[in-house]
N, C-alpha and C positions, 0 to 999 in steps of 0.2 A: 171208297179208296180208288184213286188212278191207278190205271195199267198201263204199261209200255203202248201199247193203241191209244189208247186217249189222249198222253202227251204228247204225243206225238201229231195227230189230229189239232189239237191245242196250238202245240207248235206252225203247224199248218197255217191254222185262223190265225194266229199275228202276222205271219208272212216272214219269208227270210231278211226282209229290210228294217225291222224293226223288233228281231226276234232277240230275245234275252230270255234267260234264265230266271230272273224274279218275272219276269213280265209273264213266263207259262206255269208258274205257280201260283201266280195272283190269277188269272186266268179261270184255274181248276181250282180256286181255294185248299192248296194245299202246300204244308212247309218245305222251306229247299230240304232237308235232309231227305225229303219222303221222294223228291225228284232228282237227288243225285244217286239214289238207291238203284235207278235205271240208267241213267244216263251222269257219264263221270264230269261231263264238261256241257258249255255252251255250243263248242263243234261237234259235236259226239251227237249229241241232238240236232241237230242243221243236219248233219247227215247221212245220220235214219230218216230225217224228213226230206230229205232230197228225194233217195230211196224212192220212198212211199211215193213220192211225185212222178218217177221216171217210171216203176210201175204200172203207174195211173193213165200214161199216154200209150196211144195206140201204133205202136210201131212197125213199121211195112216188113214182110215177108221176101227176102230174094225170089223174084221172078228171073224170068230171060233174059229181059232187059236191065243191063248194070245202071243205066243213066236215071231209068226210072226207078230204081231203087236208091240210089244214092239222093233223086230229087227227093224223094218220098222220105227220106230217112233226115234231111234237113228238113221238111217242115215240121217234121215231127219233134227235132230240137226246137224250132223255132215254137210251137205250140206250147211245148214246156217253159222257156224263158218268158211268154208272153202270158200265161198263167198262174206265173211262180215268180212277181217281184223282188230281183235280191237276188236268186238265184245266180243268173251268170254273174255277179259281183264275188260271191263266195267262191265259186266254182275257179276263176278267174285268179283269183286269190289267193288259191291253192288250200284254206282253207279246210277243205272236207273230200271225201271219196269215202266208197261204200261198194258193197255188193252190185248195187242194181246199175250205179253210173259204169261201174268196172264190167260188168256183164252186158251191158247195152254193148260198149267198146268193143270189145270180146268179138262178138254178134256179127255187127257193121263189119270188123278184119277178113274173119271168117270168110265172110259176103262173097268179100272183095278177092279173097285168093281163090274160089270158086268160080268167079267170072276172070281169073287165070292171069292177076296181076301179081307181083312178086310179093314178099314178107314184106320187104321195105317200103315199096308202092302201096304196098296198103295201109302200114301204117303209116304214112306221110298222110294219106287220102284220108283217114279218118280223122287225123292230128287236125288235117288245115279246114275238113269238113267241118268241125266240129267249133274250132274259132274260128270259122269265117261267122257262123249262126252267133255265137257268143256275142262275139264284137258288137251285135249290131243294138246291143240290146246293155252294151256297157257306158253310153253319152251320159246316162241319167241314172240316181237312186230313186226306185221308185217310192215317192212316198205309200203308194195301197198298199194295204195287207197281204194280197195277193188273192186269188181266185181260183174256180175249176171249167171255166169256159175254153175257147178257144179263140183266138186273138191275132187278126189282121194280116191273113194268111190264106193258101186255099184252105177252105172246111169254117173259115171263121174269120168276120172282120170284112177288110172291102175287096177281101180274095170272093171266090165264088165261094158258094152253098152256105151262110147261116153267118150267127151274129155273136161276137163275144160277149161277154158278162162285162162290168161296171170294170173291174180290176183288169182283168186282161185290155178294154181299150183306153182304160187309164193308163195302164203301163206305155201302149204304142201312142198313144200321145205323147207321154212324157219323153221319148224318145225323138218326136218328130220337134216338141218344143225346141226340143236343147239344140238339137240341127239348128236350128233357125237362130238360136241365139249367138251359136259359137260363128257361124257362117256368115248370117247374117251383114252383119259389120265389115267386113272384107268383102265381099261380091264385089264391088268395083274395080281391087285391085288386079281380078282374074284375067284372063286374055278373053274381052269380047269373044272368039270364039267358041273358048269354055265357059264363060260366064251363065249363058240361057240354056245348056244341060245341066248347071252346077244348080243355078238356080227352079229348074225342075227337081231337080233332085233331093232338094232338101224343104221345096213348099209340097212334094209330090206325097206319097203312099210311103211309109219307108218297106212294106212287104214288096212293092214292086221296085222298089233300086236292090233291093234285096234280091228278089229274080235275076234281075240282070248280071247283079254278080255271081249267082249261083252257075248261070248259065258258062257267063266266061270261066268261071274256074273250071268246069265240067268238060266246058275246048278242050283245055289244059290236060285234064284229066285222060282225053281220047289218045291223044298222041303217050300214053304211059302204057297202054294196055299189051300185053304181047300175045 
């Protein structure tokens, strides 16, 4: 007999891109009534499984420094979208919320009023934190299942220290393809001056244009602090 952790696991192994309800009972051989006993709907299960995902990731501790905590607290999104195909599509979507994504939020504000920025500075900063890492990872539905590696970023991919799983650099590929396809086609029309940054940028790493955004948003961020 499934328990609430199995299907949820279950759910996991298909991936949020391709996650249905008949598909995690064919999965666990077992009938829809026996899985809507746990879960009322197909979002209700997405997520719990987010949940369990956001859980799974190791999330930075406020230190001293606010920059390195908020960088630290992006890659830590990024780690989860690049692990969890589907994910920022749902999330995006509006979709699903749960405990663990509302508690992570929660966490990051907290942080942030501790390093003595206002209610509203914080939540802007976690708002725009939060889709700026989303965005970057909504070009493409991934077709994988999804993964538990870590994926094209520092700790994982062609960041420093170690090497994603199959899914995770499946995902940042499929991210880096779609660039190229959507862009592609138009690079000529750009101003020669922005043309050979535009075009780095979307033959390049998408974790390192991703830096770079991080970085300018975080300027941004300095000039808020009081």
């Amino acid at each position: 007999m499934a328990d609430r952790e199995a299907i949820i696991a279950a759910a996991l192994g298909i991936g949020f891109a391709r996650l249905t309800m008949p598909a995690v009972a064919e999965r666990l051989g077992i009938s829809h009534s026996t899985l809507y006993r746990y879960f009322p709907s197909r979002d209700a299960l997405a997520a719990a499984a987010a949940d369990h995902a956001v859980d799974a990731i190791e999330w930075p501790e406020p230190g001293d420094d606010w920059r390195a905590f908020l960088t630290a607290t992006a890659w830590a999104h990024w780690q989860l979208f690049a692990t969890r195909p589907g994910l920022a599509q749902e999330i995006t979507a509006l979709r699903l919320t749960g405990p663990g994504l509302v508690g992570r939020e929660n966490r990051t504000g907290v942080a942030l009023l501790g390093y003595g920025f206002s209610a509203e500075d914080s939540v802007l900063i976690m708002d725009m934190l939060a889709e700026l890492v989303t965005q970057a990872f909504l070009a493409v539905l991934p077709q994988g299942s999804g993964g538990s590696g870590s994926g094209d970023g520092p700790g994982g991919g062609d960041g420093p220290g170690g090497g994603p799983d199959d899914g995770a650099a499946a995902a940042i590929e499929a991210v880096r393809e779609r660039r190229r396809e959507l862009l592609g086609p138009w690079m000529h029309t750009f101003d020669p001056r922005l043309r050979g940054v535009l075009a780095d940028a979307v033959a390049g790493s998408p974790a390192a244009w991703f830096e770079r955004k991080l970085d300018l948003f975080l300027d941004g961020v300095a000039g808020r602090r009081h």
